[in-house]
PLY file of the C-alpha trace (Angstrom):
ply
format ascii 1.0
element vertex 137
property float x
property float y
property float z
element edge 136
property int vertex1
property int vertex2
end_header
-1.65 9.55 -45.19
-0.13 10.26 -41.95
-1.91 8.85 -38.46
-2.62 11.28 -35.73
-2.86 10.47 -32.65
-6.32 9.78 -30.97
-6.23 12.07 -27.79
-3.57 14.56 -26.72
-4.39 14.27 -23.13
-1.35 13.87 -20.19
0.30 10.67 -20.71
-0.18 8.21 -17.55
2.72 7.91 -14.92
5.21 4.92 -15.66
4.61 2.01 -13.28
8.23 2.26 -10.92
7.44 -1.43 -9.50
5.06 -3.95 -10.06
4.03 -7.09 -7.42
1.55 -9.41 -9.12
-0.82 -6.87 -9.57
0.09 -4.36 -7.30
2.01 -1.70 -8.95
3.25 1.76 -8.07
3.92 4.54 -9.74
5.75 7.82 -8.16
2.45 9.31 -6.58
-0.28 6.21 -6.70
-0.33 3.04 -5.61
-2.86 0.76 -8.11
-4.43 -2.57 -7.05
-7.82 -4.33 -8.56
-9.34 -3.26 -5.62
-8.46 0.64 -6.36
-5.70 3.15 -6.37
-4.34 5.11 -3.36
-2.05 8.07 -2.91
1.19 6.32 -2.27
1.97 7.99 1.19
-1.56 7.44 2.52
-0.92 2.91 2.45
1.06 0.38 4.34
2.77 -2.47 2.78
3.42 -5.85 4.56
4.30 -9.28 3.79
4.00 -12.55 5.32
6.05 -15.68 3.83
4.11 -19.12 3.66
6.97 -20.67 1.67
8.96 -23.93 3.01
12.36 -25.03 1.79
13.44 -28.86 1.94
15.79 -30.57 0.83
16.11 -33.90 -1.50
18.22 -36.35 -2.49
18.36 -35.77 -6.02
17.91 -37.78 -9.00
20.68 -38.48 -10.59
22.86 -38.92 -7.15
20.32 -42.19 -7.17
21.06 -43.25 -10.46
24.50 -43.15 -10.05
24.12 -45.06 -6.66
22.53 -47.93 -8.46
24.78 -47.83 -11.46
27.68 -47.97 -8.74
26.55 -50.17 -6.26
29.61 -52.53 -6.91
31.97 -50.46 -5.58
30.02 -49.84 -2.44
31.44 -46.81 -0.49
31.81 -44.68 -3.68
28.29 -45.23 -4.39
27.14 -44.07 -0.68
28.83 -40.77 -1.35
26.66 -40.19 -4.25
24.07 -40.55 -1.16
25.95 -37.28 0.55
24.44 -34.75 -2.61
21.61 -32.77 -2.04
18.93 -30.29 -3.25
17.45 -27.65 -1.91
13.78 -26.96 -3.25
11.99 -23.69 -2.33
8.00 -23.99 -2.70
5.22 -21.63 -1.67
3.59 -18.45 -1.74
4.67 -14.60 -0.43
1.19 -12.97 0.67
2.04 -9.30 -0.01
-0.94 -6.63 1.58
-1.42 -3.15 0.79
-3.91 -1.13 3.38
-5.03 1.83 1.53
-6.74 4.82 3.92
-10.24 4.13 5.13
-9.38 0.61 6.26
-9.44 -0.55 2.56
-7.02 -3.59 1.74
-5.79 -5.93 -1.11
-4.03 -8.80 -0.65
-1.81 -10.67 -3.31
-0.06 -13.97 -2.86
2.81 -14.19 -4.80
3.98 -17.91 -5.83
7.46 -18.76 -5.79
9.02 -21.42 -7.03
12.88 -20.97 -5.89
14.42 -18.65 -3.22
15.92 -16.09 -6.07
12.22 -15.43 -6.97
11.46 -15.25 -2.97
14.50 -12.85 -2.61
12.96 -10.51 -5.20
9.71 -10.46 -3.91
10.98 -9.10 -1.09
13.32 -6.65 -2.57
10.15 -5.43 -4.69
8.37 -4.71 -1.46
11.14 -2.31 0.19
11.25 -0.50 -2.63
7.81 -0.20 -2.48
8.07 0.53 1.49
10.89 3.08 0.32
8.86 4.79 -2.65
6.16 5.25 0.48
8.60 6.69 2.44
9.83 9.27 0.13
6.18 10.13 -0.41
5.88 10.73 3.28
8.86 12.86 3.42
7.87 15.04 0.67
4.38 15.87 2.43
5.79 16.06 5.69
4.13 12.81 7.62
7.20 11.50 8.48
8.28 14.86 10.97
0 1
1 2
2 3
3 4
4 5
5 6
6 7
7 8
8 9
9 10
10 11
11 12
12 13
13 14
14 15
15 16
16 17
17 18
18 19
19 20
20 21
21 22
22 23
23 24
24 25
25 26
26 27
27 28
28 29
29 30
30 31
31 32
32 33
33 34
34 35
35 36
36 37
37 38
38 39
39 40
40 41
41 42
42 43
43 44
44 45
45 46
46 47
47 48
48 49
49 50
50 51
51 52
52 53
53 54
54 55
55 56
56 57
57 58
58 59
59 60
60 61
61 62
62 63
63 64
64 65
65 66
66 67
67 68
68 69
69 70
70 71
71 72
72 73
73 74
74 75
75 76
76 77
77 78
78 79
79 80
80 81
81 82
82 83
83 84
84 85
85 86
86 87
87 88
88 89
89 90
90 91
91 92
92 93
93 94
94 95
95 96
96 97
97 98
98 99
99 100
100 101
101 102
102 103
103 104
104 105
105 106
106 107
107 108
108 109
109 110
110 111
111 112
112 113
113 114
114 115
115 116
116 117
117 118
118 119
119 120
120 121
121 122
122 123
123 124
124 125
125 126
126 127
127 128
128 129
129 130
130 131
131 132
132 133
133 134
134 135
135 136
């Protein structure tokens, strides 16, 4: 017994880059809220995330076990960590005045960095698209 396969129709376009749930593919540009021709949206972001910085754990535990020998212990004072918290707010307006808006969290600034780097390639995969069908001339 061999299976066949259930429908033979064109296979859908691989997603090129996917932000939460916004995703593109070479020609569309799919959201929960609907999908768009890629070189008819906009793409923008706005970052809400803070980084601060901490005295870490362990530079206080070593403090206390070290407090006898008082001005090594204050340089375990000197180490520090740098905490990124917060969300990137990533919005695609589609044509008609349509929007979607996804906040992205992120929880260190590698994750932040790649947020952004999603987005211009998005921006870029827009303006190929553009290019192609002439709006950019």
């Amino acid at each position: 017994m061999t299976l066949q396969p259930a429908a033979s129709g064109p296979t859908p376009a691989p997603f090129l880059v996917s932000i939460g749930n916004i995703h593109a593919t070479q020609h569309h540009v799919v959201t929960p809220a609907g999908s768009w021709p890629i070189a008819e949206v906009n793409v923008s972001t706005h970052d809400h995330t803070s980084t601060t910085t901490h005295t870490p754990a362990w530079a206080i535990v070593m403090v206390i076990l070290f407090i006898w020998f008082f001005l090594l212990s204050l340089l375990f004072l000197l180490a520090r960590e740098t905490r990124v918290s917060g969300y990137v707010n990533v919005t695609v307006w589609g044509p008609g005045g349509q929007a979607y808006v996804e906040n992205v969290p992120v929880w260190n600034a590698v994750q932040r960095g790649d947020v952004f780097n999603r987005v211009g390639y998005l921006q870029g995969l827009i303006g190929a698209a553009r290019g192609r069908m002439g709006f950019g001339a």
